[in-house]
C-alpha positions in Angstrom: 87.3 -47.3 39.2 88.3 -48.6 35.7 89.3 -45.7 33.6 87.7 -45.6 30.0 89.2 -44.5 26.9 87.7 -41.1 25.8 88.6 -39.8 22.6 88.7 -35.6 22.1 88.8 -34.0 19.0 91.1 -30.4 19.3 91.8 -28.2 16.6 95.1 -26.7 16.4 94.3 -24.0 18.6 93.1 -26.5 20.9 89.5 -25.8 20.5 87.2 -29.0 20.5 85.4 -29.3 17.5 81.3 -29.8 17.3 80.8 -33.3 15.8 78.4 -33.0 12.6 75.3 -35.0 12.9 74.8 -37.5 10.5 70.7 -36.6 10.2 71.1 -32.7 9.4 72.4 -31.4 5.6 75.5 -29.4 5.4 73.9 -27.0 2.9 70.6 -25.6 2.3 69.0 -25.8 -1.2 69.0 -22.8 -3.2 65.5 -20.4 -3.7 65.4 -19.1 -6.9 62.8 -16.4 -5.9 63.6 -14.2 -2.8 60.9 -14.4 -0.3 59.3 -10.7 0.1 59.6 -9.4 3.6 56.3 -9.5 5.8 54.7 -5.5 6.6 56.6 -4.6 9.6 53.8 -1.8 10.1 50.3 -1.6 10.5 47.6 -0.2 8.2 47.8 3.2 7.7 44.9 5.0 10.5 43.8 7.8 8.1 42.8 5.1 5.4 40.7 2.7 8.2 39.5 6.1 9.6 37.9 7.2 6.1 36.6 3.8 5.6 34.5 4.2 8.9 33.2 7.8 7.6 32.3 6.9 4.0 29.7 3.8 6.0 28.7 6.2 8.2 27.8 9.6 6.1 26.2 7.1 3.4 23.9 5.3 6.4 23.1 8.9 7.2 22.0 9.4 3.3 19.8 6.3 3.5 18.5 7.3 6.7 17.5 11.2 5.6 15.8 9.8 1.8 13.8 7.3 3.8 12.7 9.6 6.2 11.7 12.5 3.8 10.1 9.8 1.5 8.1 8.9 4.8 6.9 12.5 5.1 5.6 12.5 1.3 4.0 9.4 1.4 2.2 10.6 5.0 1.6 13.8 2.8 0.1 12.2 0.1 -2.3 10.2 2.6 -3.6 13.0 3.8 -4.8 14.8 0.7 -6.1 11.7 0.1 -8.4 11.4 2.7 -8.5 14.7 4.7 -11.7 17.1 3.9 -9.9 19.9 5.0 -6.7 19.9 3.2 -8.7 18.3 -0.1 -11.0 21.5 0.5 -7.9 23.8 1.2 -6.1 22.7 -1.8 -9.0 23.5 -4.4 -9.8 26.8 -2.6 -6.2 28.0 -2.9 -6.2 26.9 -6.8 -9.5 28.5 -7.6 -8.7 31.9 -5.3 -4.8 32.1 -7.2 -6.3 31.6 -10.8 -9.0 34.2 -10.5 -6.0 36.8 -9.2 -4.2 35.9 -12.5 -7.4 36.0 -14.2 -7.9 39.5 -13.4 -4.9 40.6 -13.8 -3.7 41.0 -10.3 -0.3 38.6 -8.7 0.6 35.8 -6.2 3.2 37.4 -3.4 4.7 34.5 -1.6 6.1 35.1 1.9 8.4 33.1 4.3 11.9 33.2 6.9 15.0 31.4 7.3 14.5 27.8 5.1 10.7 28.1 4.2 11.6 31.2 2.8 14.0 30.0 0.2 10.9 27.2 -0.7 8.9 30.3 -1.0 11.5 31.7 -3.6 11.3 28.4 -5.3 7.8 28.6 -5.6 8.0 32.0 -7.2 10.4 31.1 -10.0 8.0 27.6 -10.2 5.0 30.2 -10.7 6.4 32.7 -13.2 7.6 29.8 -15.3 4.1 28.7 -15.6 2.8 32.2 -16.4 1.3 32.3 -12.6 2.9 35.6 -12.0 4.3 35.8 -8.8 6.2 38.0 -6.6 8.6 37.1 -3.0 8.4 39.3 -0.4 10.4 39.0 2.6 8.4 39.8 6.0 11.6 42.1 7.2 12.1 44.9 4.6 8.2 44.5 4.2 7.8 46.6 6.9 11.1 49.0 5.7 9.4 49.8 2.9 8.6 46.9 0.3 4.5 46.6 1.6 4.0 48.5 -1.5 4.7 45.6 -4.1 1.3 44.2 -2.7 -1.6 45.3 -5.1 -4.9 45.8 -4.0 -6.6 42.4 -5.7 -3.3 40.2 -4.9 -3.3 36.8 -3.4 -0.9 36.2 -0.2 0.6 33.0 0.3 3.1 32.3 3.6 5.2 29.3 4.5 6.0 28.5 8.0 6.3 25.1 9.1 5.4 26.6 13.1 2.3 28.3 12.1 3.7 31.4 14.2 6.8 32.8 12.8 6.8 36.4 14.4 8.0 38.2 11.2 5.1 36.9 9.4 2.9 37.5 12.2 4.1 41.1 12.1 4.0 41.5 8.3 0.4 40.0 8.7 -1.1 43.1 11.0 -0.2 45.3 8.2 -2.4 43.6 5.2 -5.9 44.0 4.7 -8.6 42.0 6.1 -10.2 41.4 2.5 -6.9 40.0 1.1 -7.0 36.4 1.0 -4.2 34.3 2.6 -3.0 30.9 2.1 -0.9 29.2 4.3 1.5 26.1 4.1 2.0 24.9 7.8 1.7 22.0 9.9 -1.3 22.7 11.2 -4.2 20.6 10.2 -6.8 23.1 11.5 -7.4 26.5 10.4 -8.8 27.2 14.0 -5.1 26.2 15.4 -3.3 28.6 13.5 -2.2 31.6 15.0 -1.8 33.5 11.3 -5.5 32.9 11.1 -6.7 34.2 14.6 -7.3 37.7 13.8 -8.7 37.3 10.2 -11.5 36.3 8.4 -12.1 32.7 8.6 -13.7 33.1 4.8 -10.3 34.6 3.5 -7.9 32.2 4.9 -7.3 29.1 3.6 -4.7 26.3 4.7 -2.9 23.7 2.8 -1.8 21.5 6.0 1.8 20.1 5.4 3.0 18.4 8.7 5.6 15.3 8.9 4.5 12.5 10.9 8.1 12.2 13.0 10.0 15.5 14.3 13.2 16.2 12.7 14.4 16.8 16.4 13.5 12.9 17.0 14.5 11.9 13.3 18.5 13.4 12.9 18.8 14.6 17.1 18.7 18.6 15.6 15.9 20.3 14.6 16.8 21.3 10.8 14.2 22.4 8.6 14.2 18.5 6.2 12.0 16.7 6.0 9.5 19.8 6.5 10.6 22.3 3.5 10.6 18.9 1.7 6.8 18.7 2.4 6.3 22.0 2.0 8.5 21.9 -1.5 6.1 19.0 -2.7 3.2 20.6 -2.4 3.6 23.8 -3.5 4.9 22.6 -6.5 1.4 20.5 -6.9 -0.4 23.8 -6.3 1.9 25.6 -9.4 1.1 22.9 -12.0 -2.6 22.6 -10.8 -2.8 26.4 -11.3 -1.1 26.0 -14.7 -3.8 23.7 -16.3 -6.0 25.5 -14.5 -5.3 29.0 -16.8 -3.8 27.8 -19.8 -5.3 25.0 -22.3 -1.2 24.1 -23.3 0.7 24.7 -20.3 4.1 22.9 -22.1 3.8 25.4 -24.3 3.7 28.3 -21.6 6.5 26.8 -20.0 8.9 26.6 -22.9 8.1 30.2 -23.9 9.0 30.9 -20.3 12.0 28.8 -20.7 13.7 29.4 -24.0 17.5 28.6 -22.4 19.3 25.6 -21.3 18.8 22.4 -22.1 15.0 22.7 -21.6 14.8 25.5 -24.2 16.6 23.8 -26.6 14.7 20.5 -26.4 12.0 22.8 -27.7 13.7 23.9 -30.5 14.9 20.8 -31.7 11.6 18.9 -31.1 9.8 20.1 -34.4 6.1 20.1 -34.9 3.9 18.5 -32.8 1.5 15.7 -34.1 -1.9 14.9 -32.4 0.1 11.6 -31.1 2.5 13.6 -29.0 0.0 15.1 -26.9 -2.7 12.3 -27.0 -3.1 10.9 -23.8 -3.7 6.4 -24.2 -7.3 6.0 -23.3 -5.3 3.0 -21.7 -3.7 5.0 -18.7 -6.8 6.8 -17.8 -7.7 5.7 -14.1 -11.4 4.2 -13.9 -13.2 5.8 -11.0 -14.1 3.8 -7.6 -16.9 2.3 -7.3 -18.5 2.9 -3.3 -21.3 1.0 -2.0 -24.4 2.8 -0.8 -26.3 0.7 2.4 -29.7 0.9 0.4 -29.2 0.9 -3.0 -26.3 -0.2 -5.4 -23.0 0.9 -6.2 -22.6 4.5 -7.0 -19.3 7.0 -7.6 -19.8 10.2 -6.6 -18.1 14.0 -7.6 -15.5 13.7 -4.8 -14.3 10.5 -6.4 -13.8 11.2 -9.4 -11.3 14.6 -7.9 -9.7 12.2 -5.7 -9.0 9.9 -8.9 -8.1 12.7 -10.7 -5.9 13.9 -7.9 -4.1 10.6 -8.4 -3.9 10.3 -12.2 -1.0 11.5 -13.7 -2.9 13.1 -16.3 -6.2 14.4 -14.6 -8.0 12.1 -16.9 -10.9 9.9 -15.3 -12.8 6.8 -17.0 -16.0 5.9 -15.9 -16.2 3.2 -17.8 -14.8 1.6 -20.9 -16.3 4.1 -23.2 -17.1 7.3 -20.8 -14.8 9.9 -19.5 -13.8 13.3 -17.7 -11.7 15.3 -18.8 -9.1 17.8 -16.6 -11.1 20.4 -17.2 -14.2 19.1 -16.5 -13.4 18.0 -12.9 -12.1 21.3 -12.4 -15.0 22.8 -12.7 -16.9 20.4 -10.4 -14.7 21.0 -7.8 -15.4 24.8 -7.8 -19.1 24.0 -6.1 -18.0 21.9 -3.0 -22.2 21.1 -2.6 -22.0 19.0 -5.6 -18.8 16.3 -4.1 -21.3 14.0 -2.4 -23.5 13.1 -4.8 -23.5 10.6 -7.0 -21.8 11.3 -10.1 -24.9 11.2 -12.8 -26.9 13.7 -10.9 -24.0 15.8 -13.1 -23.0 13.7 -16.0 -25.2 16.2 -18.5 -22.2 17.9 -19.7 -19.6 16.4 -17.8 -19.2 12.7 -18.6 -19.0 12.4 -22.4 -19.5 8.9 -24.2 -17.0 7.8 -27.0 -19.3 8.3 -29.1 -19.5 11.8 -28.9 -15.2 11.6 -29.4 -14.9 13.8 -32.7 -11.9 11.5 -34.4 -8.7 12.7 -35.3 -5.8 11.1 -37.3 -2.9 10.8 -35.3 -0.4 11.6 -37.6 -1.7 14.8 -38.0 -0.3 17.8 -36.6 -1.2 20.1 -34.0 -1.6 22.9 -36.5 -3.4 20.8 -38.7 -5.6 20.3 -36.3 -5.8 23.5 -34.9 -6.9 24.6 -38.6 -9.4 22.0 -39.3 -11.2 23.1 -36.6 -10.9 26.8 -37.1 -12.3 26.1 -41.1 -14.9 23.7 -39.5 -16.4 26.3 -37.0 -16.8 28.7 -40.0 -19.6 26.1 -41.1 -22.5 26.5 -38.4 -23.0 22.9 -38.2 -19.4 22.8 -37.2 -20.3 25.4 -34.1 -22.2 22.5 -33.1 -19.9 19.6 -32.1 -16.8 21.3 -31.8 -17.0 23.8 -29.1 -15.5 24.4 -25.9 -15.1 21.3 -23.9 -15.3 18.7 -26.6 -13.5 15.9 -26.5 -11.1 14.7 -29.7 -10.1 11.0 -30.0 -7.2 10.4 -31.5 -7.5 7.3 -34.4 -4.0 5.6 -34.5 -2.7 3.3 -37.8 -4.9 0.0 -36.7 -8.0 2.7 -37.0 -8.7 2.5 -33.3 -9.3 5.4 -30.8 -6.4 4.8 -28.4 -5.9 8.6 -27.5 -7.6 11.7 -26.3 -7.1 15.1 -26.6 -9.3 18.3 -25.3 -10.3 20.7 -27.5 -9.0 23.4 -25.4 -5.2 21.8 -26.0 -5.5 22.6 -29.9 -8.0 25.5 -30.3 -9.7 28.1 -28.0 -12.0 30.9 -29.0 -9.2 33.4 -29.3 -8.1 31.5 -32.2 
């Protein structure tokens, strides 16, 4: 074999070199700016925990306001449309403003969650001037039976229909003593506070929730029920209130001289006509039904169920007629009348803008209060402004836009 000349590089230590290759630099180029180091650690398991709470409790939220506005809406449906809790509803206002009437109280009864509604609705009722009493079942029967008055009014809330303190407190009150009751039950028959009364003194205002809270959060917590039974108790206070006084604002803020809502009052100033017209505009026209044999018609009950939906209690039967709050009232106190068709009663009750006596709208509720008062000292003036006239309010372009009742301005006590 030929031998080949190899070359060896050796330091002086006699370790071979490495040769340097001619393709790769000897130096790197200089970074002005330090590259930051990478997270050598994960995100912290609290913060990614919290995260997943927060979505959660605020898809709870959702879910709970949807549900309860569900139950209101199914609430409001059924007042709508039910006879019974439509007839319940008036009966309860028309029994609870004679007690006042004759000087007598509402006692308001109820356990556990509907019992704490029930206080609501007392401090609801005494703001109103509805006075009003709670009495819970349990010391009732220790002792406290005696804050019931002999012409009171008694009104429970139990969602069950047979809470046994109530039931107990109920064997103890008189048979004459009316009782209104805010359940679920849609039936006076089916409720066991009724079964050993009088079917004339009970009345029911029906307040069930078309899902289960069991079914609707997995526990049975009184929700979407004291919601209900909130709602429509608080219906039943401010129908009371128009009911017995002809300026219930002006009951309420004697009632409620502190806070923020008493001192609204005081800085609002005299009232003109203006401030407590209500715009012809926003009055609700009654439905119009059709009869099989003859032509359209609107009856009694549909002018209360418009008024029921009116934010006002004001109902138009045409462009130039109308009812006023307390004129339905009073055709609601004679349930014979609510099928018949409305001008068998419209002598008295339907007035005709005609018949509007006109007010200036920058006038002031005093000032119209004493025009009235020096007008009714004239007998002519006895004639057309009397209880239950209408006053429409003229605006600056000269044009009735507003309407008032005579009852919010002036009465006979005057």
């Amino acid at each position: 074999m030929e031998d080949r000349p190899m070359m060896t590089l050796f330091m002086a230590n006699n370790q071979p070199l490495t040769p340097v290759s001619p393709l790769m630099p000897t130096s790197l180029p200089h970074v002005c700016e330090p590259i930051p180091p990478l997270p050598m650690t994960p995100p912290d398991a609290d913060e990614v925990l919290d995260h997943a709470s927060n979505a959660a409790a605020l898809r709870t939220a959702l879910h709970v306001i949807a549900t309860e506005r569900d139950g209101l809406t199914h609430l409001g449906e059924m007042y709508q449309t039910s006879s019974v809790a439509q007839e319940g509803f008036m009966n309860a206002v028309n029994v609870i403003s004679r007690t006042i009437h004759r000087g007598s109280k509402l006692v308001v009864s109820g356990v556990g969650k509907s019992g704490k509604i029930g206080e609501k609705v007392v401090a609801t009722m005494n703001s109103f001037g509805v006075r009003s009493v709670f009495l819970h079942p349990t010391e009732a029967l220790h002792g406290d039976l005696g804050i019931i008055g002999p012409n009171d009014t008694l009104l429970v809330l139990t969602f069950s229909g047979k809470t046994a303190e109530l039931l107990l407190l109920l064997n103890h009150i008189r048979s004459s003593m009316t009782v209104i009751a805010i359940t679920s039950h849609k039936s006076p028959e089916t409720c066991p506070l009724f079964q050993h009364r009088p079917a004339s003194n009970c009345i029911l205002l029906p307040a069930p929730i078309p899902i289960s809270e069991t079914f609707s959060f997995g526990l049975p917590a009184p929700t979407t029920s004291t919601t209900a039974a909130l709602a429509l108790s608080d219906a039943l206070a401010l129908a009371i209130a128009r009911r017995l006084h002809s300026t219930p604002a002006d009951v309420f803020h004697k009632y409620h001289p502190g806070g923020a809502i008493g001192a609204t009052a005081v800085k609002a100033g005299p009232k003109r006509m203006a401030d407590i017209a209500i715009h012809v505009s926003e009055v609700p026209l009654a439905r119009k039904r059709t009869h099989p044999t003859t032509s359209t018609y609107i009856t009694v009950l549909d002018i209360i169920l418009t008024a029921a939906q009116s934010p006002t209690g004001w109902v138009r039967l045409s462009s130039t007629a109308i009812i006023s709050p307390r004129r339905i009232q009073a055709l609601g106190n004679d349930p014979t009348h609510l099928n018949n068709p409305v001008h068998h009663i419209a002598e008295g009750n339907v007035v005709e803008k005609t018949d509007w006596i006109s007010i200036p709208a920058g006038s002031t509720v005093e000032e119209a209060r004493q025009w009235i008062v020096n007008m009714r000292l004239q007998e002519r003036g006895k004639t057309f402004l009397r209880p239950g006239t209408i006053l429409g309010i003229v605006d600056s372009n000269k044009e009735v836009s507003g309407v008032v009742e005579i009852e919010e301005v002036w009465s006979d006590d005057t």
